[in-house]
C-alpha angles and dihedrals in degrees: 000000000000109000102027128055114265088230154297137320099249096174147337108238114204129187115229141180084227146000098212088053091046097045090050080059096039094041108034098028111033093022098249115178120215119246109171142313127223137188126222104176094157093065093033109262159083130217136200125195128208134167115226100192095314092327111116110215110197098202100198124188127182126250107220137332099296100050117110100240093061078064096050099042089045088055111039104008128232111324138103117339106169146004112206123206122202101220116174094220102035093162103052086035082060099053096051085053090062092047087057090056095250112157109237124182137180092021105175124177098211086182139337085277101043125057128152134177132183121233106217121253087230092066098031088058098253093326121117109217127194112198112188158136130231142327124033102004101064112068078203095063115122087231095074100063093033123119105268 
C-alpha cells in the first residue's frame, strides 16, 4: 500500500450526547444538510448523516448505557470517533495491512460486496480508522438513501 492512498475519505463519524443538540449546531450553524438517519439498536447506537459541502459528517448517539459509544462518550466527550475510508477491495487491503503488522479489530464481512475492518487507535496514533466496502459500512452507499 506504500506509495498510494489506501482510499477515500467516505465520512467523518462523531460521537455525540445527542443527535437533535448537535444537528441544531451542523445544520444552523455550519449549514449541514440532512441526508438520512438510521437506527442499530442491536449493536447500541443511532446515527445521523449530513453533508457539509461534499464532506460527509456520521453523527453517531448511544442507545442506552451499554452501548459503546456511552463509554466513549464518559471517557473522552463528544468529539471525533471515527474516520471511515471507501476502499474497492476491503478485504485483501485488508490483508496486506496485517502483513504489514497493522493491528485490525472488529473485522466483519456483512456480504461478498461489503467488508470492513478497524485499525486500532494505538497504531494510528490515537485515530480510530474504519476501511471498508459497501453497505452498510459507507454512509455514501446508494443503498442508504434507497426505497425500501
Amino acid at each position: 500500500m506504500t506509495g498510494r492512498p489506501i482510499g477515500t475519505l467516505d465520512h467523518i463519524g462523531i460521537a455525540v450526547i445527542s443527535i437533535a443538540e448537535a444537528r441544531k449546531f451542523y445544520e444552523g450553524t455550519l449549514g449541514a444538510r440532512f441526508k438520512y438517519d438510521s437506527a442499530n439498536p442491536s449493536a447500541g447506537f443511532k446515527i445521523c448523516v449530513l453533508d457539509l459541502s461534499g464532506l460527509t459528517i456520521e453523527l453517531l448517539e448511544p442507545l442506552g448505557d451499554s452501548s459503546f459509544l456511552t463509554r466513549f462518550l464518559n471517557q473522552r466527550g463528544e468529539g471525533i470517533h471515527h474516520l471511515t475510508f471507501d476502499v474497492p477491495d476491503s478485504k485483501a487491503a485488508c490483508a496486506v495491512l496485517k502483513q504489514q503488522g497493522v493491528r485490525l479489530v472488529d473485522e466483519t464481512e456483512w456480504s461478498p460486496t461489503s467488508y470492513e475492518a478497524f485499525i486500532s487507535p494505538k497504531t494510528a496514533h490515537g485515530v480510530l480508522i474504519q476501511i471498508g466496502s459497501g453497505y452498510p459500512t459507507l454512509a455514501n452507499d446508494p443503498e442508504w438513501t434507497r426505497s425500501k
